[in-house]
C-alpha positions as CSV (number, residue, x, y, z in Angstrom):
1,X,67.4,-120.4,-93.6
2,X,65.6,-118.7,-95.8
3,X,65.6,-115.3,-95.1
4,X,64.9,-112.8,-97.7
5,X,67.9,-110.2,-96.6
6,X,69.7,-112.1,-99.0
7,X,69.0,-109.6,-102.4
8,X,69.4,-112.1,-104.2
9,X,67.4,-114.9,-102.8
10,X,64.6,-112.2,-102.5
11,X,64.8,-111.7,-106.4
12,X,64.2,-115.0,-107.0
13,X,61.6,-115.6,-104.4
14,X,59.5,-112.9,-105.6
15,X,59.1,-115.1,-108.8
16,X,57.4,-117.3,-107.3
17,X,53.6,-117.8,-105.3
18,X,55.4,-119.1,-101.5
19,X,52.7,-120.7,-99.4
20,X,54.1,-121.8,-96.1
21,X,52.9,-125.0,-94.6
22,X,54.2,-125.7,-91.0
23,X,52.8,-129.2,-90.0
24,X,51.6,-132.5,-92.0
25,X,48.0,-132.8,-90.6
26,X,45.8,-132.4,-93.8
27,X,48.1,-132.3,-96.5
28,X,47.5,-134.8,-99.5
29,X,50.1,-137.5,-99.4
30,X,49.0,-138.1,-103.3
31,X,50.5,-134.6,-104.1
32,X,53.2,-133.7,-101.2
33,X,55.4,-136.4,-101.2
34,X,59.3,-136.2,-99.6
35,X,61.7,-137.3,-97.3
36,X,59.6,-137.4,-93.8
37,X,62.9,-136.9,-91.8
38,X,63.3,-133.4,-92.6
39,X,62.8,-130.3,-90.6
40,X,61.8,-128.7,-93.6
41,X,61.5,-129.3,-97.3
42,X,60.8,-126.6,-100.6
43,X,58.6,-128.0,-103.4
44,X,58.5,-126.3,-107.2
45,X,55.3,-126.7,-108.7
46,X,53.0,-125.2,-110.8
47,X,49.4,-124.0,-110.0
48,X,48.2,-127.5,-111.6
49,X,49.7,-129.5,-109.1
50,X,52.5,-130.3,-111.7
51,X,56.1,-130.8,-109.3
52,X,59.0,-129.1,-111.4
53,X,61.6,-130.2,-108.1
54,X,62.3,-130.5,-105.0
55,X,65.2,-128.5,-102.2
56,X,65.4,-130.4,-99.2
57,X,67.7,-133.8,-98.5
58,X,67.9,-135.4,-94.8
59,X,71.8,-135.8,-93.1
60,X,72.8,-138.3,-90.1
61,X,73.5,-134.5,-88.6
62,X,70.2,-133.1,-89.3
63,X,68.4,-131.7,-85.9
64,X,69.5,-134.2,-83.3
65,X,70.7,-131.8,-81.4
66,X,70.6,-127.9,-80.9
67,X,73.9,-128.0,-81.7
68,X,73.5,-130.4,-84.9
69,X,72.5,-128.4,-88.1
70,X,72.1,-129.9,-92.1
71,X,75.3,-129.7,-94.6
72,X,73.4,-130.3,-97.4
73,X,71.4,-127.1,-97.0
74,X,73.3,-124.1,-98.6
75,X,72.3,-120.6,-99.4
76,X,74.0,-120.5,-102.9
77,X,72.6,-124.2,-103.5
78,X,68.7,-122.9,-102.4
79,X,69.5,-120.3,-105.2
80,X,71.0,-122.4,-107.6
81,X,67.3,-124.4,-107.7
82,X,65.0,-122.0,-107.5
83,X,66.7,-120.7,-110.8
84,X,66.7,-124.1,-111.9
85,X,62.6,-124.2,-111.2
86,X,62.0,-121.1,-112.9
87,X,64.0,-122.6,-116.1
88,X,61.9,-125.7,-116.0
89,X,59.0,-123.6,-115.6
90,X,59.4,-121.4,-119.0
91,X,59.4,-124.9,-120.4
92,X,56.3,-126.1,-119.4
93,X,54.5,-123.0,-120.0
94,X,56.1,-122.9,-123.4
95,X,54.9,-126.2,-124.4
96,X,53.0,-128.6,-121.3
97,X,52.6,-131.8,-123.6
98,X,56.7,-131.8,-124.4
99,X,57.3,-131.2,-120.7
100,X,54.8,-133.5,-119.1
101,X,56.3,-137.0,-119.5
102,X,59.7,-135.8,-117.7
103,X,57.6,-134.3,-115.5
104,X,54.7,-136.3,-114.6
105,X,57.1,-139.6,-112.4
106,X,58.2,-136.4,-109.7
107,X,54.7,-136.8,-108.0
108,X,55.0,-140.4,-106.7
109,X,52.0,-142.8,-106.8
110,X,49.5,-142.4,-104.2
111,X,49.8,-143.8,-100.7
112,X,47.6,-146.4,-99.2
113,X,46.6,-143.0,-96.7
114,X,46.3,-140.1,-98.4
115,X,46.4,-138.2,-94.9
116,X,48.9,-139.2,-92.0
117,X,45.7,-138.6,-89.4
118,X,43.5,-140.9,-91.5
119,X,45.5,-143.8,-90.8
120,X,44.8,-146.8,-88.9
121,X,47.5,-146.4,-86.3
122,X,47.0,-142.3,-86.4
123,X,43.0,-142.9,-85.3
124,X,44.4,-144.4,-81.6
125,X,46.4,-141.3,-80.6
126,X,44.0,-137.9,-79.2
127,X,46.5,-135.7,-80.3
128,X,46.1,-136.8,-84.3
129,X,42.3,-138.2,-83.9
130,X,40.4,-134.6,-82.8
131,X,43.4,-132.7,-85.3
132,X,42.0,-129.4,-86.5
133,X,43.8,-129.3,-89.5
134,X,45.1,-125.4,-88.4
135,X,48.3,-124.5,-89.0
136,X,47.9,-122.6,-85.2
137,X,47.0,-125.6,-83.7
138,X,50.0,-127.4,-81.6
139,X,47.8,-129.4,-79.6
140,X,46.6,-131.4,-82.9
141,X,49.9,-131.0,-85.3
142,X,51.2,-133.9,-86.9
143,X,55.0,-133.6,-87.4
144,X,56.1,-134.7,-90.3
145,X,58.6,-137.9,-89.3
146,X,54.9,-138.8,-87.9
147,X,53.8,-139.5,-91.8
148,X,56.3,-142.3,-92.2
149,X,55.6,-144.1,-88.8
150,X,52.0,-144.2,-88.8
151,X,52.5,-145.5,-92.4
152,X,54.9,-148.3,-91.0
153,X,52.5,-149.3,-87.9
154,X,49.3,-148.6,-90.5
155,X,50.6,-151.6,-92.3
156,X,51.1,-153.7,-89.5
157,X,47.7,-153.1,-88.1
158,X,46.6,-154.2,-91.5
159,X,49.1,-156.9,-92.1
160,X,50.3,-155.0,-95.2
161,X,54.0,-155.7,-96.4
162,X,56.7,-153.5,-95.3
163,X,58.5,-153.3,-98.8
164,X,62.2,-152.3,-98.5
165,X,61.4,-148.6,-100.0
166,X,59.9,-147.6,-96.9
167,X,62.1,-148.9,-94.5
168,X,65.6,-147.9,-97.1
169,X,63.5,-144.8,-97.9
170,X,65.4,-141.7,-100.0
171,X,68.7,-143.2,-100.4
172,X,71.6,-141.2,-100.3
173,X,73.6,-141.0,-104.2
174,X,76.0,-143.1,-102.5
175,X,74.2,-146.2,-103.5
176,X,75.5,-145.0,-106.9
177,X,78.9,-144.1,-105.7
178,X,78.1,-140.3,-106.0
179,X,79.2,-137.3,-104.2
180,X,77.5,-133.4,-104.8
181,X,78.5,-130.3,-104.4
182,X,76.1,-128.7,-101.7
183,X,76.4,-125.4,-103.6
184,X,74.7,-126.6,-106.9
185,X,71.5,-128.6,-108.4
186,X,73.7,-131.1,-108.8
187,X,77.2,-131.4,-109.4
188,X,79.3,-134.9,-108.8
189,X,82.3,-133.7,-106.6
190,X,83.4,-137.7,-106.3
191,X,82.7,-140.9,-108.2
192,X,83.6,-143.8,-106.4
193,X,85.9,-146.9,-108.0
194,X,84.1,-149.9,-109.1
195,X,80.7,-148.0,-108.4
196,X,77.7,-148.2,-110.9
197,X,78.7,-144.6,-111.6
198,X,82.1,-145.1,-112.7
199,X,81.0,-148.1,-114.5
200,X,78.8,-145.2,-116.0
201,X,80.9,-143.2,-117.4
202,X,80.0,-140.0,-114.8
203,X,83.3,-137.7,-113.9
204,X,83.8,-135.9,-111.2
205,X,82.8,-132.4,-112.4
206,X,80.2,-133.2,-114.4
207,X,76.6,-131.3,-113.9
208,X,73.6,-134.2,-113.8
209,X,71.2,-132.4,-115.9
210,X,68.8,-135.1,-115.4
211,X,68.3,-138.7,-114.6
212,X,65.4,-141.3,-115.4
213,X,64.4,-138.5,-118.0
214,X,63.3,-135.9,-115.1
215,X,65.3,-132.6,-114.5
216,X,67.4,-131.9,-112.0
217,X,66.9,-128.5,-109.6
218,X,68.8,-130.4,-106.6
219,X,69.8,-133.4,-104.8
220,X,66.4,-133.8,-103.6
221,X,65.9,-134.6,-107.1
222,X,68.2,-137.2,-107.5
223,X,67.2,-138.7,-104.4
224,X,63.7,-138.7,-105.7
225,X,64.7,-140.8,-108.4
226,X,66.3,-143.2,-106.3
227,X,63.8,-143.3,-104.2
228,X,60.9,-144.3,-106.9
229,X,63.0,-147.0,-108.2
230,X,62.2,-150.4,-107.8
231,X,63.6,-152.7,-105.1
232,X,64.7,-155.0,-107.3
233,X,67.0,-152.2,-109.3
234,X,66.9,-151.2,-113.0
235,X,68.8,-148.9,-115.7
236,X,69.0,-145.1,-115.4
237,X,69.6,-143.1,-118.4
238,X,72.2,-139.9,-116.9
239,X,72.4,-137.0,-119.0
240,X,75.0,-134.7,-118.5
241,X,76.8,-131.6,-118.9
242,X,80.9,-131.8,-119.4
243,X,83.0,-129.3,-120.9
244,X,80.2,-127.3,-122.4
245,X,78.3,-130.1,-124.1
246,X,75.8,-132.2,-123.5
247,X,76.6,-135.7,-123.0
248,X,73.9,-138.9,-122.6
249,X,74.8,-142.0,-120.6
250,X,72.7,-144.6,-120.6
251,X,74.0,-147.6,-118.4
252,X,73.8,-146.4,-114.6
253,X,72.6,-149.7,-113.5
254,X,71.7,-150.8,-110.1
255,X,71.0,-154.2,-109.3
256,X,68.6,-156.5,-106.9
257,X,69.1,-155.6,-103.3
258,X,70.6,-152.1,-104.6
259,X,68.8,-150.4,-101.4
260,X,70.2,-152.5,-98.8
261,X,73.7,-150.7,-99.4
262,X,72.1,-148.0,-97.8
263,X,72.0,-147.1,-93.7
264,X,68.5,-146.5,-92.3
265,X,69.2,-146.8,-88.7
266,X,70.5,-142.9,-88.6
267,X,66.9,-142.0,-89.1
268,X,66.3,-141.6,-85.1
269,X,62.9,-140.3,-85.3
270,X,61.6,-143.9,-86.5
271,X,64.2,-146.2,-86.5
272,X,66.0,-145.0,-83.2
273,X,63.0,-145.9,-81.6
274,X,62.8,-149.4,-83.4
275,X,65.8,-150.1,-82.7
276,X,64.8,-150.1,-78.3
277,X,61.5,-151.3,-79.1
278,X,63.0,-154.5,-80.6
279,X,66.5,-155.0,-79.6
280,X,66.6,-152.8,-76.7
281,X,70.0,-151.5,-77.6
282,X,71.1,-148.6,-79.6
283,X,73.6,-150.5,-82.6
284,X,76.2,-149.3,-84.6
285,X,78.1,-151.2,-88.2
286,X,81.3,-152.4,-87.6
287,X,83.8,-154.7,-89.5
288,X,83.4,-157.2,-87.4
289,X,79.4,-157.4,-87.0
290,X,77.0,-155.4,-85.5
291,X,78.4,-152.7,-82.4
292,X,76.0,-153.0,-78.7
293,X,77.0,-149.0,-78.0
294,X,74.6,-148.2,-75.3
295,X,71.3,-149.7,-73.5
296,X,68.1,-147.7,-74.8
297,X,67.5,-144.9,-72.3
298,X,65.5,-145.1,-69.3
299,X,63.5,-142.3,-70.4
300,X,62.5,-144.6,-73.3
301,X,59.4,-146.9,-71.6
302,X,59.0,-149.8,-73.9
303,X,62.0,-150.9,-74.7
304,X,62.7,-154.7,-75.6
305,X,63.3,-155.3,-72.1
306,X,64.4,-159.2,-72.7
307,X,66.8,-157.8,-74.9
308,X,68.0,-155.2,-73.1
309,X,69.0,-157.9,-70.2
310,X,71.2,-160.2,-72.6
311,X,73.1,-158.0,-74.6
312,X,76.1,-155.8,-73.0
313,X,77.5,-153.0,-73.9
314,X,80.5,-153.9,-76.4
315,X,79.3,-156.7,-77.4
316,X,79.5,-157.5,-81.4
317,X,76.7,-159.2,-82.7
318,X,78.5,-162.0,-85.3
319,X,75.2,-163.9,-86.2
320,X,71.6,-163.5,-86.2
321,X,69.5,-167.1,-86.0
322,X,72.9,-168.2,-88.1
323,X,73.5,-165.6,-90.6
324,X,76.1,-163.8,-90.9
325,X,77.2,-160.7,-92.5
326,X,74.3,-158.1,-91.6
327,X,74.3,-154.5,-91.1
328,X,72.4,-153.2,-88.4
329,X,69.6,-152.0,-91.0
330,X,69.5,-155.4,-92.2
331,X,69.3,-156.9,-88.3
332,X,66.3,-154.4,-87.4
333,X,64.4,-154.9,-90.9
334,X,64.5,-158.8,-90.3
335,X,63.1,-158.4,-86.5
336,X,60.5,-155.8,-88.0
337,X,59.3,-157.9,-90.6
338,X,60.2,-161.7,-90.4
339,X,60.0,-162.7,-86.7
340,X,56.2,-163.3,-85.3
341,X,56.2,-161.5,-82.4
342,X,56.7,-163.2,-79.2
343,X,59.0,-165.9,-80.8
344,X,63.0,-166.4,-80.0
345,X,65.9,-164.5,-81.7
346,X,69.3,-166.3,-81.7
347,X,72.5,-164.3,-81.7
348,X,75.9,-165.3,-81.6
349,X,78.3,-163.0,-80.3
350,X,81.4,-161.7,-79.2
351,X,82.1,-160.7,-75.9
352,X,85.7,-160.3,-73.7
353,X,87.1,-162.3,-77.0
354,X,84.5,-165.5,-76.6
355,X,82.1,-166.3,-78.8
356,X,78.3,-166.5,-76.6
357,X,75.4,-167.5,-77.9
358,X,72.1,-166.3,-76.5
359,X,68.6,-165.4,-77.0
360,X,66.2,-163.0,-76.6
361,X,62.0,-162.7,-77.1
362,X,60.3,-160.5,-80.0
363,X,58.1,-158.4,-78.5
364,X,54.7,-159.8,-77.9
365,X,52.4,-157.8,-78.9
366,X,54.4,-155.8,-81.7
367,X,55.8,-152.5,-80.9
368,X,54.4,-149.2,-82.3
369,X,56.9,-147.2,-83.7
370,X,54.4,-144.8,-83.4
371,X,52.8,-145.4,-79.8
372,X,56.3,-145.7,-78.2
């Protein structure tokens, strides 16, 4: 994407040091910290390891398919950040102690691992235990959708909670009721009614200049945000530009729970697989309950196989152990974290018009999202 044919582009990327780093084994988790789901991802930083912004945001389309590509991505949007960068750069060479509060919550707090092939889970698999930390090496590379699984199997190994940020990881803006325009850092092309958004204040048309106090170069920014927030929600102070001045909102508020408006379960890299390794079905959301779409492929070897045998194709999944009203991200977070493994799951659903009730068995032992 980014070739430098572009004059343009090329301009811009000749203002800055590029270092190129094409897979995940030995880079500090402390530092380099984005969504995992991406094919690839642009940090702005400065030689001191201070992050000025990120480019990069996942999409349901992004690379599952050769045909599948990323709509967020945009030449003029790349463009539009890296000047962006360079603006918040000047800044923070003019003056580092103004700049360095905004600056400072865009590197996240460090991981339990600070490297994906130091983790627990990571040490059990050849390919990430002898890594070589070599960019030429393809026999030892650690991908990067590999840095949130071993994370997620890490803290099972070490009975470590599973907190709802890193299972509803870098939520989309639609959480807030936002919409961007791919084509700038980051312009709201939609507030939704009734959203915390519109309770806000924000317009459609207005430029986000920042949010939580740190600048804006893209969505990846705003993402970021959302992402560091805490699961149980909070106040975010908007600033904006509309009509030429400069306007300060300070009432985006998110409440309790705020995460779980969010889909996870498009995430196929991780939570495709979780979804066979524990319900043995591929799910889908649907008004009435949860959607049985397909059986997990036979290429797939450790599917739930109890699973598997009960539920049918079709078959809407009304109630889980007697509640009602879950998404399927809400289904396959409560079987992750909340049923022992090898105990019984109780699902009501409907099939041919009747109601059926049934069971299945949690894996026993617990699935590896990593060692599928």
């Amino acid at each position: 994407m980014a070739s430098q044919d572009d004059p343009e582009l090329k301009a811009l990327l000749d203002k800055f040091v590029c270092v190129r780093r094409v897979q995940m084994g030995g880079v500090d988790l402390a530092t380099f910290q984005s969504d995992p789901h991406l094919s690839w991802s642009i940090f702005f930083m400065n030689g001191d390891k201070t992050i000025y912004g990120r480019y990069g945001s996942s999409h349901p389309r992004t690379k599952r398919s050769k045909s599948d590509s990323n709509p967020n991505h945009t030449m003029k949007g790349l463009k539009a950040a890296l000047a962006k960068a360079l603006k918040v750069h000047a800044s923070y060479v003019k003056d580092p102690a103004a700049e360095k509060a905004s600056l400072a919550p865009k590197t996240g707090a460090a991981p339990p691992w600070r490297f994906a092939e130091k983790t627990p889970s990571a040490k059990k698999y050849k390919r990430m235990k002898h890594l070589k930390r070599s960019d030429t090496d393809t026999h030892g590379c650690v991908h990067c959708h590999e840095v949130h699984r071993t994370e997620i199997d890490s803290r099972f190994m070490k009975k470590l909670e599973i907190p709802d940020r890193l299972l509803w990881l870098y939520p989309s803006p639609s959480v807030l009721g936002l919409s961007f325009s791919k084509d700038h850092c980051a312009q709201i092309t939609n507030v939704a009614r009734n959203s915390p958004a519109a309770a806000a204040g924000l317009k459609r048309g207005d430029d986000l200049l920042a949010l939580a106090d740190q600048p804006l170069c893209s969505l990846a920014d705003v993402i970021w945000v959302l992402h560091g927030l805490p699961d149980e929600g909070g106040v975010l102070e908007a600033v904006v530009s509309r009509g030429g001045e400069t306007v300060i909102l300070a009432n985006v508020r998110l409440d309790a729970g705020w995460r779980r408006k969010d889909d996870f379960c498009w995430r196929f890299r991780t939570f495709g697989y979780a979804m066979w390794l524990w319900t043995g079905v591929t799910l889908a959301d649907d008004p009435r309950g949860i959607r049985v779409t397909h059986h997990s492929p036979h290429w797939f070897k450790k599917p739930n196989r109890d699973a598997r045998k009960k539920l049918k194709r079709g078959d809407i999944i009304l109630s889980v152990d007697g509640n009602e009203g879950w998404s399927r991200s809400d289904y396959i977070a409560y079987l992750m974290r909340e049923k022992k493994p090898g105990t019984r799951v109780k699902l009501e659903v409907e099939r041919g018009g009747k109601r059926v009730k049934l069971e299945f068995t949690n894996p026993k032992p617990r699935p590896e999202v990593q060692g599928y």
